[in-house]
Every structure is written in structure tokens, then in C-alpha cells.
C-alpha positions in Angstrom: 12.1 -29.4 -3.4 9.5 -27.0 -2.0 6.0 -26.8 -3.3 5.6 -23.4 -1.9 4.0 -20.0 -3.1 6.7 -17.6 -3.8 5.5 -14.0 -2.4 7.3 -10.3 -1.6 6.0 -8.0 0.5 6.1 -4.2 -0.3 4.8 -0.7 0.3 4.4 3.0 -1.1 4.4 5.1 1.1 3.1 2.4 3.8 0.1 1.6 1.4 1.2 -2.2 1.5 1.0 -5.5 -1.0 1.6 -8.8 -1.2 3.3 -9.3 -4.7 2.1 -13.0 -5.9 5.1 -13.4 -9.1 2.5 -15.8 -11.5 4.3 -14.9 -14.9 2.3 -17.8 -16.5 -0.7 -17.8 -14.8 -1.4 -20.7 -13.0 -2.3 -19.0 -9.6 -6.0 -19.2 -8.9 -6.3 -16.3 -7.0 -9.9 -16.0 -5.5 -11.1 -14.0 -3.9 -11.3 -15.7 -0.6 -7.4 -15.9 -1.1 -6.9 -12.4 -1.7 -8.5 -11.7 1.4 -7.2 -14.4 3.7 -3.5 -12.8 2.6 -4.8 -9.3 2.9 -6.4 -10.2 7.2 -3.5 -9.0 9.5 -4.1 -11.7 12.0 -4.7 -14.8 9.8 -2.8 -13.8 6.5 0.4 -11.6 6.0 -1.4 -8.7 6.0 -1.8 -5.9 3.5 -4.3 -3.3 1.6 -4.1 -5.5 -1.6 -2.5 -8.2 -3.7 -0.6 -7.6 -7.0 -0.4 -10.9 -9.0 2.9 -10.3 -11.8 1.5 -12.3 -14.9 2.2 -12.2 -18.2 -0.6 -10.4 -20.4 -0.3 -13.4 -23.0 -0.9 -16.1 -20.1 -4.4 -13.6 -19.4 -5.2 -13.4 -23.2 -4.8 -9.9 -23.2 -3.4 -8.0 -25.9 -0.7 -5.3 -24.9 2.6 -5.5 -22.4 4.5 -7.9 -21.7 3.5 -7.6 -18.1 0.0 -7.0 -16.5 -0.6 -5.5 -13.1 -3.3 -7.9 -11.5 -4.4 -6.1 -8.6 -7.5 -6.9 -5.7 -8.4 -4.8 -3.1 -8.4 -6.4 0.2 -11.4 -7.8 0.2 -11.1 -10.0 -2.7 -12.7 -7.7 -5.2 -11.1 -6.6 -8.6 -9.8 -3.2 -8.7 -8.7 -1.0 -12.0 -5.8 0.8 -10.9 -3.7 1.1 -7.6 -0.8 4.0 -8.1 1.2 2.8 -5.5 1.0 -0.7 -6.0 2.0 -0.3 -9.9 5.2 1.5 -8.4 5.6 -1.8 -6.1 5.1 -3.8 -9.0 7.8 -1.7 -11.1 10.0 -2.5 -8.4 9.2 -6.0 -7.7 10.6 -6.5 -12.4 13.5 -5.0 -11.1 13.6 -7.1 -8.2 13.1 -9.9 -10.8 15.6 -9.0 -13.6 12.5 -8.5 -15.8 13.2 -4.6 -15.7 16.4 -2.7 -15.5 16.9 0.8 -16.7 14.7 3.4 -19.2 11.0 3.1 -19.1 8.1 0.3 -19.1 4.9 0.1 -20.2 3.0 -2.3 -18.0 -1.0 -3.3 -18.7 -3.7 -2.2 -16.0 -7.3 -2.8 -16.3 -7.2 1.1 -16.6 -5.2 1.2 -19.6 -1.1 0.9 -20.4 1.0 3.0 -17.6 4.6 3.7 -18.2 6.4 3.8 -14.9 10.3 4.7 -15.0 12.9 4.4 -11.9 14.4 7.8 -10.5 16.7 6.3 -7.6 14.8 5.4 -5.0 11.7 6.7 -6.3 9.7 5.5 -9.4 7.2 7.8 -11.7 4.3 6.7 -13.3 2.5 8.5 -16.1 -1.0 8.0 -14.8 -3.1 9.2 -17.8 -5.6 11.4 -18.0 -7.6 12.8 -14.5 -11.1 13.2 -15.7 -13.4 15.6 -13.4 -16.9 15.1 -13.5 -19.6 16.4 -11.3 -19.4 18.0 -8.2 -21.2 16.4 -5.4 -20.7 15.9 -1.4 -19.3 13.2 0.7 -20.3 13.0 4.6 -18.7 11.9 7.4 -20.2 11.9 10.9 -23.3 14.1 10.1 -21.0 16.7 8.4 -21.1 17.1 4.6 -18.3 17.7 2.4 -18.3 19.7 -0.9 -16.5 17.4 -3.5 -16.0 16.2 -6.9 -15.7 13.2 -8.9 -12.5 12.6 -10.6 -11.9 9.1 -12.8 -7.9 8.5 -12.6 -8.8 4.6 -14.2 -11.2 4.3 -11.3 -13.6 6.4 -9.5 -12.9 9.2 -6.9 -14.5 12.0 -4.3 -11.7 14.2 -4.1 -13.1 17.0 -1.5 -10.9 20.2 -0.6 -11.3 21.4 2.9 -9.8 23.4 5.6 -11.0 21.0 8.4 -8.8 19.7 10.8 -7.8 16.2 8.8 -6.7 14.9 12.1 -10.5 15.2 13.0 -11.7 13.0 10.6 -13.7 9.8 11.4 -13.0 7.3 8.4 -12.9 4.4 10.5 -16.9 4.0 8.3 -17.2 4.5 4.1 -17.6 8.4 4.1 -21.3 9.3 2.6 -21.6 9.4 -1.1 -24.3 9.1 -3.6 -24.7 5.9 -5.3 -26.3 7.2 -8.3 -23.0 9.1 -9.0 -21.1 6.2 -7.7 -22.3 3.0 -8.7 -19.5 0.8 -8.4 -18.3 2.7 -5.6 -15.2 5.2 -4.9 -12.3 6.3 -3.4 -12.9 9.7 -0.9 -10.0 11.7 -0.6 -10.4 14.8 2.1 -7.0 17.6 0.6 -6.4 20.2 2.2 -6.7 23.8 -0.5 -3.3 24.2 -2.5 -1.6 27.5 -1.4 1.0 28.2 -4.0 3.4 25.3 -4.8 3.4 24.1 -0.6 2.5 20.3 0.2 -1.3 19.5 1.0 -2.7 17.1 3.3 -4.3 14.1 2.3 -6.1 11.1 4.0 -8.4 8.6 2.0 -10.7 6.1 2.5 -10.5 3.4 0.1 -13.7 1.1 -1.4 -12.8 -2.1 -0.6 -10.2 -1.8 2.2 -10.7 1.3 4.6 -8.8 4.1 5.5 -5.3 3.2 4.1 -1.9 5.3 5.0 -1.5 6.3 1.1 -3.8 6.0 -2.0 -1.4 6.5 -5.5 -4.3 7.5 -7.6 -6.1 9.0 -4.5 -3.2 11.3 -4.3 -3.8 12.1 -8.5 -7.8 12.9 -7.7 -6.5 15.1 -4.4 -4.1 17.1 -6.4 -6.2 17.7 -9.3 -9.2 18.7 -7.3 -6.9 21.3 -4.8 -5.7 22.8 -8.2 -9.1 23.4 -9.4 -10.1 25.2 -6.3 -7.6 27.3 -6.6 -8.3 28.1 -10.1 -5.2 26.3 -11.8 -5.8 23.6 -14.0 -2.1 22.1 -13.7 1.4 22.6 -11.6 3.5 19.9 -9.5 2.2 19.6 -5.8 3.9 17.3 -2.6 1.1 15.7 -1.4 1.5 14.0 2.4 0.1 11.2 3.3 0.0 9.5 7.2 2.2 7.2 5.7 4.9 9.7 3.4 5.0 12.4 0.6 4.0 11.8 -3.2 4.4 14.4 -5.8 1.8 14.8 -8.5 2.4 16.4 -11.4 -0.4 17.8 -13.7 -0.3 19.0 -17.2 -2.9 20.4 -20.0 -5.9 20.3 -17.6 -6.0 16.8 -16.4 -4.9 15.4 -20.0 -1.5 14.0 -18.2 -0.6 13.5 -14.9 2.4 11.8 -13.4 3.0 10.4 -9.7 6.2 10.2 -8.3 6.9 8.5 -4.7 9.2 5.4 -3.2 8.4 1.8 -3.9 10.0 -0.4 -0.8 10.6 -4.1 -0.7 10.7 -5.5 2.2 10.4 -9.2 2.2 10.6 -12.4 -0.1 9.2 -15.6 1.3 6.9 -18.7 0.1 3.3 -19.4 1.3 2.5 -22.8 3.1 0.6 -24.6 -0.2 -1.7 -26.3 2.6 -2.6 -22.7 3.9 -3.0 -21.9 0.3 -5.6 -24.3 -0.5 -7.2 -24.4 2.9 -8.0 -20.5 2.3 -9.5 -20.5 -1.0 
């Protein structure tokens, strides 16, 4: 009988997981795991891990299920958007989830995500907006502000060229504002209900082809500058379209967008070890 690792692999909109199903636990998933699955030339390659586990084998109180997510490079994260839509799909993948909606545990709070098709929604919680302040990227500062979705965002509107854009390098922020660091989204302004433009630069893991609650922060901040404090927006991505939708200021907000499986496999165990 094999001793392997069972593991999927999925994506949201090409922002990419390994899903580690641990219902009870027993994974010890360090960080010098995490990132050894995350490298693209020495692991499977992806923008973050999502460990499935049981909130009671954690000791947490609430769901049934808990998203355990890390960033690429080992380091805990709050909230990912479109990984809690990969995780949705990986319970339904599972048997665990079927039809109607779930409430899953985040270290941001509960989410309730629900299936439509192909597509699964997420009711992200409140967007908070907090100061305005200025992220800079190759010399050239950007007017911003910071918007908590469960973790911390620079969402900054802008007419540049995004194309242009060097985020191979964090963008420019100010620690003070941004102790633990942030997500920078550059959105393009919203023009009626039209899709926006949107590339991010993730803490922890780089410029990534989506960013779930990126895409939140980018949608709330376009609808500010253009003096609305809620309405539906497409937002695309380099790597597809999400739809945000934003109600009573920033008090709900919902993402919408695909969840893809695309592979089920095991880990080697003597990789396993040998990495952590």
C-alpha cells in the first residue's frame, strides 16, 4: 500500500495551489515544505498551499472545515479569495460538499462560498478602507489606499499603461501603514459598469496572474474614485475575469470567478521529509 502524500492541483483564474486534503491533521506542514512544493523547478509549483483540515483537529471553534492556507514562501496568510474558491471545489471534489451553501473557517473569519456551475461565489465580508497613501514602482509613485479584505491591501487606481508596469520587485509602500506587509493592486478607474484592469503584486509570492481578495480591494477602491460606494464590476486579470460585487459601502462584498482542478496525485514521503 502506498505511504504517499495525497495532493490536487488547482487554479482561479491561473492563481495556482497545491491542495494538501489533511482532514485530521497530521500533516506537519512547515514552512520549508510549503515552499519546496510552491519552487516551480524543485516542487510542483504554485502561488500557495491550501491544507483541508478539520477545524476540530486545529482546536478551532467554528466550521466543520478550515482553509489552511501559506503563501509561497512558507509564511501564514489570512485569506486567499481564489484559493477558498479552489478549496470549495476541492469538498466537492471530495464528497464533503454538494449543493446549497458552506460556511468554511479562514483565519479572517467564516466565508460562505456557494457553487454557480462552473463558477463559485464567495461572500467575502466586509472591505474596510483606511488611509490613503502611495505605492511606487520604478521611481514613479502611485496615489493609493489601504483596504483590509481579512488581510491588508494598496489598491491604487490609475490610468497608466498596466502593461508598463515593473512588479517583477515589491512595489514601494510605507511600513508604518503596513507593518505585516500588503498586497498592491494597480486598477484601472471604473467607467460605468465596464470591466477594469487589474495586476497585483502579492507579499509573499510576487506578481501572481490573479489575487481573489486583490480583485475585492481593486474593485472597491475604482468605485470610490468614481464616487460610488457599491455596484458589480468584471474585473480582468492576466490570468481571467472575476466579478466583484459590492453592497452598503464595503459592509458586503461577494467574489464570483471559476475554480479549476486539474490534477490528483501523491507526494514521494522521502521528498516529503527530505524537504522539511
Amino acid at each position: 500500500m502506498s505511504d504517499g502524500i495525497p495532493f490536487s492541483k488547482g487554479h482561479g483564474t491561473q492563481n495556482d495551489f497545491v491542495v494538501l486534503p489533511d482532514p485530521d491533521g497530521a500533516l506537519d506542514l512547515t514552512p520549508e515544505r510549503v515552499a519546496a512544493l510552491c519552487d516551480r523547478r524543485r516542487g510542483l509549483g504554485a502561488d500557495g498551499v491550501l491544507r483541508v483540515v478539520r477545524s476540530a483537529a486545529l482546536g478551532v471553534d467554528g466550521p466543520e472545515w478550515f482553509m489552511d492556507y501559506r503563501n509561497a514562501d512558507g509564511s501564514v496568510a489570512e485569506m486567499c479569495g481564489n484559493g477558498v474558491r479552489v478549496f470549495a471545489r476541492y469538498l466537492q471534489h471530495a464528497g464533503w460538499f454538494r449543493t446549497g451553501e458552506l460556511p468554511l473557517g479562514t483565519r479572517a473569519g467564516v466565508k460562505v462560498v456557494s457553487l454557480e456551475g462552473d463558477r463559485v461565489a464567495v461572500e467575502m465580508g466586509r472591505a474596510l478602507v483606511g488611509p490613503e497613501s502611495v505605492a511606487t514602482v520604478g521611481g514613479r509613485e502611485f496615489p493609493g489606499v489601504a483596504v483590509d479584505v481579512g488581510n491588508p491591501h494598496l489598491a491604487c487606481v490609475t490610468d497608466t499603461d498596466l502593461a508598463g508596469l515593473d512588479l517583477t520587485v515589491p512595489p514601494g509602500r510605507d511600513e508604518a501603514l503596513f507593518p505585516n506587509g500588503a498586497n498592491v493592486e494597480f486598477v484601472a478607474p471604473a467607467r460605468g459598469d465596464e470591466p477594469v484592469a487589474m495586476r497585483v503584486h502579492e507579499r509573499g509570492v510576487g506578481e501572481t496572474r490573479s489575487c481573489g481578495t486583490g480583485t475585492v480591494a481593486a474593485v472597491v477602491a475604482s468605485l470610490r474614485a468614481a464616487g460610488r460606494a457599491e455596484g458589480r464590476l468584471p474585473v480582468d486579470t492576466p490570468g481571467g475575469r472575476l466579478e466583484v460585487t459590492v453592497r452598503e459601502g464595503g459592509a458586503s462584498t461577494v467574489l464570483h470567478g471559476p475554480a479549476v482542478l486539474v490534477a490528483h496525485g501523491e507526494l514521494d514521503r522521502s521528498w516529503w521529509e527530505t524537504a522539511g
